[in-house]
N, C-alpha and C positions, 0 to 999 in steps of 0.2 A: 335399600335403606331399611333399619328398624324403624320399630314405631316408639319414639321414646312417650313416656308418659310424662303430662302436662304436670308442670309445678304449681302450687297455691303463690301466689303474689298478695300482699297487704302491705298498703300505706297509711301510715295512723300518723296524722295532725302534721304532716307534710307540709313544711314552709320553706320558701327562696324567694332573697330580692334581690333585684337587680338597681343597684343606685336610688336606691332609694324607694323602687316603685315593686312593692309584693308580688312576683309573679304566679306565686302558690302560698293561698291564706288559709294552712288547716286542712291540705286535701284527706280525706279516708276515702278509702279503698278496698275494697277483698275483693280476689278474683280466685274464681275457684280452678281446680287445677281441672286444664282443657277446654275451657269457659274463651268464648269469644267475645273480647268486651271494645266495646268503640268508645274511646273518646271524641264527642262531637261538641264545635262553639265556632264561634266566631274570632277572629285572628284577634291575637294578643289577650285571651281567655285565659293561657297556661297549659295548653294540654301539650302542645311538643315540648317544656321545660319540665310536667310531670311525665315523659317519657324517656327524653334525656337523665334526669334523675334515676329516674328507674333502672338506667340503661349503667351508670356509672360515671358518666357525662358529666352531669354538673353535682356541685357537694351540694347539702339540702343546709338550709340555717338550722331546722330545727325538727322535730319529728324522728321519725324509723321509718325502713321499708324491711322490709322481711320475704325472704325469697324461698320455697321449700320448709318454712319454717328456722330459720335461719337467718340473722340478721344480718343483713346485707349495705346496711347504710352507707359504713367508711368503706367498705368490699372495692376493689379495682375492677372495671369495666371486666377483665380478662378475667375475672374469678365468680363473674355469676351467672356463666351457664345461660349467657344470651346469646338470642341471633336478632341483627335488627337489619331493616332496608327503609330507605332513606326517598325521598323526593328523589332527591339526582342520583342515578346509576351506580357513580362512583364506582366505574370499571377499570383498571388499567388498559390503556389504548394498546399496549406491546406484546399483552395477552390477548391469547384465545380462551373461548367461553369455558374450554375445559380448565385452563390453565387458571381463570379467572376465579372458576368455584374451588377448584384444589386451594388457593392461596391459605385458606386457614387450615386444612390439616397440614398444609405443611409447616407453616407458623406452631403446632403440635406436633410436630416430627413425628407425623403417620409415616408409614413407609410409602413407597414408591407406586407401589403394584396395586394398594389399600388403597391409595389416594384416585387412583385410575378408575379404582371400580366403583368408587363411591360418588366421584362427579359423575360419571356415565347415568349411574340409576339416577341423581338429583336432577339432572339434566333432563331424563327421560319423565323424572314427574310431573315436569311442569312445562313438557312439552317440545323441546329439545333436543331430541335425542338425536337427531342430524344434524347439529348443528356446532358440535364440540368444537372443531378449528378454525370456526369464525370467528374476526378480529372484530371489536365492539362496531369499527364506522363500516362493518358488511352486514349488520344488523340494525332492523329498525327500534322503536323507540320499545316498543311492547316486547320485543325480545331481547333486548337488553336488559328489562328488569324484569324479565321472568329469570335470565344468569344469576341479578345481583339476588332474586329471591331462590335461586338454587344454591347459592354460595351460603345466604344465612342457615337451610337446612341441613345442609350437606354435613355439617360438625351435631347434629342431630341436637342442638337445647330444645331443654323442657321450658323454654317461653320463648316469643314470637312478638318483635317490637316491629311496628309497622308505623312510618312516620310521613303517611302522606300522600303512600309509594306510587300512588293512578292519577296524580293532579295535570302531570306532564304529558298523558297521554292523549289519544281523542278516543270521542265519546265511545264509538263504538267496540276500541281496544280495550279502554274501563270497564264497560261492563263487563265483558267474558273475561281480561284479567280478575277482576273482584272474585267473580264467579269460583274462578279456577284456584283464588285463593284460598276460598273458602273448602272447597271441596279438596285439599290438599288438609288444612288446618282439618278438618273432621276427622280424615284417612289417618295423620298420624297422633290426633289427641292433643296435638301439643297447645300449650295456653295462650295465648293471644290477645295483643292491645296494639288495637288499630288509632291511629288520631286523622282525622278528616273535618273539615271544613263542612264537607258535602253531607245534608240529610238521609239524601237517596240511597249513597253508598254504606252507611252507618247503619239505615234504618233495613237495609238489603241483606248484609251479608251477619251482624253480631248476633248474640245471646241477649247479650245485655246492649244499652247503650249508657253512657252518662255524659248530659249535658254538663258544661262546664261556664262559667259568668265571670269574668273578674277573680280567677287562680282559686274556685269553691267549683263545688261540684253540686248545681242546683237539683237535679234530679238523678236518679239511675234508676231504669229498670227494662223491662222488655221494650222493644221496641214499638207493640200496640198498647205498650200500659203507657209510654210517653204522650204517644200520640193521642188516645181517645181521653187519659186521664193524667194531663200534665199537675203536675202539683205547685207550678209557679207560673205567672202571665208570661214570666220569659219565656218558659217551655213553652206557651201556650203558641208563641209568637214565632220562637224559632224552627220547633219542628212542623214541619206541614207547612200548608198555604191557606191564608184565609183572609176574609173581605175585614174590615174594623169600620165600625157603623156606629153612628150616636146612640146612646141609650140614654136610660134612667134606672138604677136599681133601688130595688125597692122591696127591703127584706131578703127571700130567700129569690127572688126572682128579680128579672129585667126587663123593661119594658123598650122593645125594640122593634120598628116598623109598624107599629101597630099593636103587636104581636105581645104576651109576656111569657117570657123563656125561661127554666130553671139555671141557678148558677152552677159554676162547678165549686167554687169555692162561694159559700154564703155569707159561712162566720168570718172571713177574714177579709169581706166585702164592704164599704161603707155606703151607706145608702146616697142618693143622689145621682147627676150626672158622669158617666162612663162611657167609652169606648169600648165597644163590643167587637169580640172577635168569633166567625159564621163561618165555618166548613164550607169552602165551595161545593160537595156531595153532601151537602145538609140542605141545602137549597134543590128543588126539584120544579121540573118545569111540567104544568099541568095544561089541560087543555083552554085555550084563549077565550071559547063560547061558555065557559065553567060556568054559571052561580054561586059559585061558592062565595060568601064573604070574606071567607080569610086568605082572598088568594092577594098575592098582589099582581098589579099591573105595570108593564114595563117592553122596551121598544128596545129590539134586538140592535147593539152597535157593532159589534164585531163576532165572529166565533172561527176558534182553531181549532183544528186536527190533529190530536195526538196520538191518533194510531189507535188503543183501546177503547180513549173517551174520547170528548168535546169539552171545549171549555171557554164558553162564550161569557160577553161581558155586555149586564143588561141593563139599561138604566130605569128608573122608576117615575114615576110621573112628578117626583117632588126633587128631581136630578139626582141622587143616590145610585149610585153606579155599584152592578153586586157582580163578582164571577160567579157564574154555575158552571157545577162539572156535571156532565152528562152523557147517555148513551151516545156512541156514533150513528147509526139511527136517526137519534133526534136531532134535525139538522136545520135551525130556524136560520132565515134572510136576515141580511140587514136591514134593518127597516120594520120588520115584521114586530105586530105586538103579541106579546106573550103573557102566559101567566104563571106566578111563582108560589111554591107554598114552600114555610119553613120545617122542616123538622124540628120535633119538641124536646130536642136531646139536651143537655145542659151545657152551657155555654160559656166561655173563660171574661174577663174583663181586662183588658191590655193596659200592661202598666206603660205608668207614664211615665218612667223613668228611661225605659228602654228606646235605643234610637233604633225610628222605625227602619233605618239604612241597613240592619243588622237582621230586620226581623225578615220572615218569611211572609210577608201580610200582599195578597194577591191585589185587593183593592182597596187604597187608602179613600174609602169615601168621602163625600161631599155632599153640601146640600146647598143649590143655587136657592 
């Protein structure tokens, strides 16, 4: 296979409803050509009806998309130079994996001989390459859409619509798929918009990410500029995992556990009672005989093993229940008392608008 070069992609003021109900209010967008961009939200956000759009799929009410610099809006699916893979496989069962990826050069009346040697390589890049006259039900799940993701390359587009494509698999398949997505999208430059649910996967393999809320696009940017410095409490809440604790803020700061912490956002803070949201790795566990004053004190109720860290769940003597992420190493009992110190990083305020079902919030605290 060439390596085609990535397209530029832009959507300016992007809108579609569906009966009534906005699924895209005003999306923008630039993606730069070769640029790995994740669409990540929570279901019913817009990002698979801003990919569908994209794709040719659905008509837009109102807005432009511009593909290559070239406007694309009214364009038909077949004229913009996409490849897209889907959640479900969508393999024909009567083909074989070669016969499966050829289907669109032949729908392009490549020849015969062209079409043989170009599924073999697409085949071969994503892993396949013995596997060509395998019928999709001789094939497991993960090699089934490694086909359907050799079929979107194989006709070589300068963009890459990804709509989901690792939800169906298990865990372990996900990640070295993702992986191997990635490192295929690098290899040939081409541009990329991934939509996932999943933070992990998002925050894992893009460039960019952009969160999406109700068919707007609340944030975009790298994936540690989301993470350490979200620009909205949704971001604060969706990406990542973290404890949400009463507070009180009070000017450019909050006063929480005792403790008063810097906000992330000050001016667009009102002062008074708030719901704090705490980094589980912003919390650290100190030694139990400390003197310190500012530590706190709290009796270990659980803690799990996650392979690199820990990430126990500790409650405090006034019942405030906090996750701390931790070395594996540090390996407290049930039961054991512990002592906690905050980091003095700056800290988000959890809107209240947001349903916590949606957020990422590790411990919705409490105070017996």
């Amino acid at each position: 296979m060439t390596n085609p070069q990535g397209a530029a992609v832009v959507l300016t003021d992007v809108t579609k409803s569906f009966a009534g109900h906005r699924a895209l209010d005003g999306v923008n967008l630039a993606v730069e050509p070769g640029e790995f961009i994740a669409l990540l939200g929570p279901s019913g956000c817009g990002k698979t009806t801003a990919l569908r759009a994209l794709a040719g799929l659905e008509n837009v009410d109102a807005g432009s998309i511009h593909i290559d610099g070239k406007d694309a809006t009214d364009a038909p699916a077949n004229k913009r130079d996409l490849g897209m893979v889907f959640q479900s496989y969508s393999l024909f069962p009567h083909m074989t994996a070669a016969e499966n990826v050829e289907f669109g050069l032949r729908m392009r009346r490549v020849g015969a001989e062209d079409r043989r040697r170009r599924a073999a390589a697409a085949l071969k890049m994503v892993g396949l390459d013995g596997h060509s006259d395998r019928y999709s039900h001789e094939q497991s799940g993960g090699q089934q859409q490694r086909v359907a993701l050799a079929r979107a390359l194989v006709t070589e587009p300068r963009v890459l619509l990804l709509d989901e494509p690792l939800s169906a698999l298990d865990a372990k398949v996900r990640v070295q798929l993702r992986d191997e997505i990635r490192r295929i999208q690098t290899e040939l430059g081409i541009t990329t918009i991934f939509v996932t649910h999943d933070q992990e996967e998002a925050l894992a393999v893009a460039d960019r990410v952009a969160v999406m809320r109700d068919g707007r696009i609340e944030q975009i940017g790298t994936p540690e500029e989301l993470y350490r410095r979200p620009a909205t409490p949704f971001v604060a809440q969706f990406v990542g995992l973290s404890n949400r604790v009463a507070g009180t803020v009070e000017g450019d700061t909050v006063l929480v556990l005792g403790q008063r912490l810097p906000l992330l956002e000050p001016s667009t803070t009102p002062d008074g009672p708030a719901s704090v949201l705490i980094r589980p790795e912003d919390i650290t566990l100190a030694a139990p005989d400390s003197s310190d004053a500012g530590l706190l004190r709290g009796r270990v109720l659980s803690t799990s093993f996650l392979g690199s860290l820990r990430r126990s769940q500790i409650q405090l003597a006034d019942g405030t229940v906090l996750a701390v992420q931790h070395p594996v190493r540090d390996d407290p009992a049930p039961g054991a008392e512990v002592a906690l110190a905050l980091a003095r990083v700056p800290v988000a305020v959890a809107d209240t608008d947001t349903d916590t079902d949606t957020a990422n919030v590790a411990v919705e605290s409490s105070q017996s």
